[in-house]
ChimeraX commands (.cxc) that place a marker at each C-alpha (Angstrom):
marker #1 position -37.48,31.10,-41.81 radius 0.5
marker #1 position -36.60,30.71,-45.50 radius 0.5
marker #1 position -35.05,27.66,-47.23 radius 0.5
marker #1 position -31.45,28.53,-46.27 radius 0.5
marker #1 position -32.09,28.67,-43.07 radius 0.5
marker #1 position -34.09,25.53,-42.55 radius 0.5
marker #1 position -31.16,23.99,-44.70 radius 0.5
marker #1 position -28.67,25.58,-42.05 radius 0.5
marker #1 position -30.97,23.81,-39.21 radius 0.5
marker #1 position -31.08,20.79,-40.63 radius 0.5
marker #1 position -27.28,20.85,-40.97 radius 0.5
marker #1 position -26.31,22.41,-37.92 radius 0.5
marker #1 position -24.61,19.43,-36.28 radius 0.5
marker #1 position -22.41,19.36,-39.35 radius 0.5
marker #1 position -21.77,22.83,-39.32 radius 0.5
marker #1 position -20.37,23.28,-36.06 radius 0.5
marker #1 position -18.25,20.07,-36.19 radius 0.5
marker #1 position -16.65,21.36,-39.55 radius 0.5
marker #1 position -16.49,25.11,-39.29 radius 0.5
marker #1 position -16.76,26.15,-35.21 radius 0.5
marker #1 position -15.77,30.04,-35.02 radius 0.5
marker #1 position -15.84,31.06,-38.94 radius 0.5
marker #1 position -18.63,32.40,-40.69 radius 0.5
marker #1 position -20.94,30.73,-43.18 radius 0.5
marker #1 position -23.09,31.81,-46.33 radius 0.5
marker #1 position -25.66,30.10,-47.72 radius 0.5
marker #1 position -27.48,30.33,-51.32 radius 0.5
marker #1 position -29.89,28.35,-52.97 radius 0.5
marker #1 position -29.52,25.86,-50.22 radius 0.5
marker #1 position -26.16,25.37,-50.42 radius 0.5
marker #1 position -22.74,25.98,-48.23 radius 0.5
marker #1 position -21.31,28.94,-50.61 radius 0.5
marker #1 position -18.70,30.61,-48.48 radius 0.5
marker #1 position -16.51,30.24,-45.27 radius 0.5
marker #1 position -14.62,32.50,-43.80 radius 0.5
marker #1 position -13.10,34.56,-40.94 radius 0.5
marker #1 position -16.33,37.52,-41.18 radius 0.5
marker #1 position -20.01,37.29,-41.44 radius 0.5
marker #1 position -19.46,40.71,-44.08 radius 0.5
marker #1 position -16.69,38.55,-45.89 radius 0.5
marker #1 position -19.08,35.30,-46.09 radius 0.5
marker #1 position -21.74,37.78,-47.35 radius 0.5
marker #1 position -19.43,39.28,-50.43 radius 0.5
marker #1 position -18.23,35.76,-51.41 radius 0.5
marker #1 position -22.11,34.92,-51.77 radius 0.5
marker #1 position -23.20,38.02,-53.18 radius 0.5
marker #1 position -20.32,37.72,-55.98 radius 0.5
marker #1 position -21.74,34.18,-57.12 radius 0.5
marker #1 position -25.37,35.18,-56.62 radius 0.5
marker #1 position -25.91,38.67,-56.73 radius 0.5
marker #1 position -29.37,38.85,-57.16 radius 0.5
marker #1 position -29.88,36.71,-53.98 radius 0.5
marker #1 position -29.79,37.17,-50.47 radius 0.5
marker #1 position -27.49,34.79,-48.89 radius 0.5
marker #1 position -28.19,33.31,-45.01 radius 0.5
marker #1 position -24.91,33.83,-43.33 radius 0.5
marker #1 position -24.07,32.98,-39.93 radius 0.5
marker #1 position -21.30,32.97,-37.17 radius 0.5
marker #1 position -20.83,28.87,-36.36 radius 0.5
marker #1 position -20.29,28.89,-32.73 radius 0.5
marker #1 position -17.28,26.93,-31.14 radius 0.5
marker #1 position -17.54,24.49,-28.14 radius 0.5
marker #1 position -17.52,27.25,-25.76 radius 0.5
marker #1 position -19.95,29.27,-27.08 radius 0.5
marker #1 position -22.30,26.09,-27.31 radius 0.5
marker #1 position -22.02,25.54,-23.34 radius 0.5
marker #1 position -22.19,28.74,-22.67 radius 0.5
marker #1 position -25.48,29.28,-24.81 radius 0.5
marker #1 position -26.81,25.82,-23.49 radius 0.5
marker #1 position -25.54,26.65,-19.65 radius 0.5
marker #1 position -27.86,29.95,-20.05 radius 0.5
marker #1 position -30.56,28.12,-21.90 radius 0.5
marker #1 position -31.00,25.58,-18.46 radius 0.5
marker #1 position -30.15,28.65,-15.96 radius 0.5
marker #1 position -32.99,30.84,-17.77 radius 0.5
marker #1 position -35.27,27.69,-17.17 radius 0.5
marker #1 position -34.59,27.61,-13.61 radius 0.5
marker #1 position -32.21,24.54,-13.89 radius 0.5
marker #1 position -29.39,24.14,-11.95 radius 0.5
marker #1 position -27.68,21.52,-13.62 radius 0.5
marker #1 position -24.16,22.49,-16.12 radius 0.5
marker #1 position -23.63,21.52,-19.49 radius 0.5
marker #1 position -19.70,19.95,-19.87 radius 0.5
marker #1 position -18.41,19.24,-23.32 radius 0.5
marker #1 position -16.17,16.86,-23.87 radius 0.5
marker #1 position -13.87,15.94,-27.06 radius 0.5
marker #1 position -14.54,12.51,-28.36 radius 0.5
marker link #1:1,2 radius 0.2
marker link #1:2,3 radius 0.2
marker link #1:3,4 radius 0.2
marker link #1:4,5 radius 0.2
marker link #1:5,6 radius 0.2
marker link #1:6,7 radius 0.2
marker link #1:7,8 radius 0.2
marker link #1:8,9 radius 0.2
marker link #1:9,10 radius 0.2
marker link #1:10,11 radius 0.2
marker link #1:11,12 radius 0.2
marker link #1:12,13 radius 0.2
marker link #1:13,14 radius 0.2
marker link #1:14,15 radius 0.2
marker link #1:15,16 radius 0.2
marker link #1:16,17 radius 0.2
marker link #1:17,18 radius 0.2
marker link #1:18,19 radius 0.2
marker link #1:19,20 radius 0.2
marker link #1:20,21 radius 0.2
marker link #1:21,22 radius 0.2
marker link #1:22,23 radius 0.2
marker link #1:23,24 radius 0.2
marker link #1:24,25 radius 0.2
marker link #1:25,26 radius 0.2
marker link #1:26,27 radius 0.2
marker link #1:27,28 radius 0.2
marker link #1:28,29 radius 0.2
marker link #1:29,30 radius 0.2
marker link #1:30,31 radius 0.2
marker link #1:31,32 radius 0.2
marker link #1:32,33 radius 0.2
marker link #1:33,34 radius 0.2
marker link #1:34,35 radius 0.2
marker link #1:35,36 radius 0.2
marker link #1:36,37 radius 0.2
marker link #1:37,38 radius 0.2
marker link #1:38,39 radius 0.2
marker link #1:39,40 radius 0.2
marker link #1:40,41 radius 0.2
marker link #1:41,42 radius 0.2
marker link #1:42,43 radius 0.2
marker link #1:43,44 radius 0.2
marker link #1:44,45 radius 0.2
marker link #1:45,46 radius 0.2
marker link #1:46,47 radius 0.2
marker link #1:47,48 radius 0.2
marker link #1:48,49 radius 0.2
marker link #1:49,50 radius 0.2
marker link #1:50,51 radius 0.2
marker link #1:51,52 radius 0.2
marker link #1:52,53 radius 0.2
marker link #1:53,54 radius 0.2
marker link #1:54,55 radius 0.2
marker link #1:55,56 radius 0.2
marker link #1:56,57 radius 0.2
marker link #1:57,58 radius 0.2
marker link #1:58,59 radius 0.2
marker link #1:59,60 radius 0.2
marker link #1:60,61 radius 0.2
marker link #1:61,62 radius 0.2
marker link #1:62,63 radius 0.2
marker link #1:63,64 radius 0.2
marker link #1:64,65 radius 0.2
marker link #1:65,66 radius 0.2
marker link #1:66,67 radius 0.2
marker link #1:67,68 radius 0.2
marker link #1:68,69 radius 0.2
marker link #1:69,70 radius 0.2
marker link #1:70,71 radius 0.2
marker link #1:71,72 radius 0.2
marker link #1:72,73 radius 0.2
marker link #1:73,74 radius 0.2
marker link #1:74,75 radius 0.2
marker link #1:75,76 radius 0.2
marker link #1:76,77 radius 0.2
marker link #1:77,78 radius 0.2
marker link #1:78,79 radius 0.2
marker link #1:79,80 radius 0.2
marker link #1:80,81 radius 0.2
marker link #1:81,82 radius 0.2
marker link #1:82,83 radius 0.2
marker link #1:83,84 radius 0.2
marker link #1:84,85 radius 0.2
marker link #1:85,86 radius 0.2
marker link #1:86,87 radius 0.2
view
């Protein structure tokens, strides 16, 4: 993992509150596009910082958490269901 990805982990919790089903980029460290497409988030970056490589990611929604968290306990032979809830 490089920087922007270990800053990406440390803010994921932030991330997915904020920006659930868009697409991030992520220079030096820093949040430097959102958008609708991982290939727009990528050009925004690229634009500001083209001689970087920006980390750019899909934030997933409240569905695709469960779902990823529901497979995570079903692939570790645990039958118990994650439910979300809005608070």
């Amino acid at each position: 993992m490089d920087k922007n990805d270990l800053w990406i982990v440390e803010y994921f919790s932030e991330i997915v509150t904020k920006y659930p089903g868009k697409a991030i980029a992520v220079v030096n460290e820093q949040l430097m596009a959102i958008g609708d497409s991982e290939v727009e988030g990528e050009l925004v970056a690229k634009e500001k910082y083209p001689d970087k490589i920006p980390s750019v990611l899909t934030v997933p929604g409240e569905e695709d958490m469960a779902c990823l968290l529901n497979s995570w306990f079903a692939s570790n032979n645990d039958t118990r269901k994650v439910a979300f809830q809005k608070i």
